[in-house]
N, C-alpha and C positions, 0 to 999 in steps of 0.2 A: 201282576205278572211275577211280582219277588216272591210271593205265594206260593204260586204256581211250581216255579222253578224250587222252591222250597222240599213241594212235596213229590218234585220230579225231577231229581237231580243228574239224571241220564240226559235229559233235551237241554238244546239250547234254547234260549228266551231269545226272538228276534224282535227288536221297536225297530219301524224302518217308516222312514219319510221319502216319498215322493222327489217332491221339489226341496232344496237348500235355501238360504235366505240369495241368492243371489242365479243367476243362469250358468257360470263359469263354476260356482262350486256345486252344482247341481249334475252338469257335464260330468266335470271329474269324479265325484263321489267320493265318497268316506266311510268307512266301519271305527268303531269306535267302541270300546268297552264301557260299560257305565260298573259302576260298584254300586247298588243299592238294597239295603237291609239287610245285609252279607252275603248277594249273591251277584253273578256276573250277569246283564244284559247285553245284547251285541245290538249297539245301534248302528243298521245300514242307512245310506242317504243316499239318494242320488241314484244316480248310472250305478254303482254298488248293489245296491237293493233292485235295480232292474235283471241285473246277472246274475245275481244268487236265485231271482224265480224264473229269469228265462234262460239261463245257461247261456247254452255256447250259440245260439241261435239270437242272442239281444241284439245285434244288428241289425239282421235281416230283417227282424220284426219291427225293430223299429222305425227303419227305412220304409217296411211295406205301412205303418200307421202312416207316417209325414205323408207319402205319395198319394193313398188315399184321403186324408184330410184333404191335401192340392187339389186334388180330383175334384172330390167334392166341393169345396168352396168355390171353384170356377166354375161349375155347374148351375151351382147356386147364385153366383151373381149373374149369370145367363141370364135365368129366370128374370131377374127385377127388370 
């Protein structure tokens, strides 16, 4: 990625995790600079890195995954 950005110094380099080591700092999220090999990385985490690629709709969407997950799941234990 320091490569990368090396030989493309107009873009930003994004490292983005998911999940946090924990579910409250996963909720809240974090950006975070790294310095490596003289270049800047932007690490998103969290709720952070869900905003930056779903914008201003990260709500919605995510509300609309949890409900269908519920859905599904009670569907599915129907079944047994």
């Amino acid at each position: 990625m320091a490569r990368y950005k090396k030989e493309h110094p107009d873009y930003i380099c994004i490292y983005g995790n998911v999940n946090d080591t924990t579910e409250e700092k996963t909720t809240k999220g974090s950006i975070k600079i790294i310095q490596y090999d003289g270049v800047e990385i932007h690490h998103y985490i969290g709720l952070e890195l869900l905003r930056l690629i779903l914008g201003e709709n990260t709500e919605t969407i995510i509300e609309f995954v949890k409900k269908t997950i519920d859905e599904y799941m009670r569907n599915t234990m129907m079944d047994v």
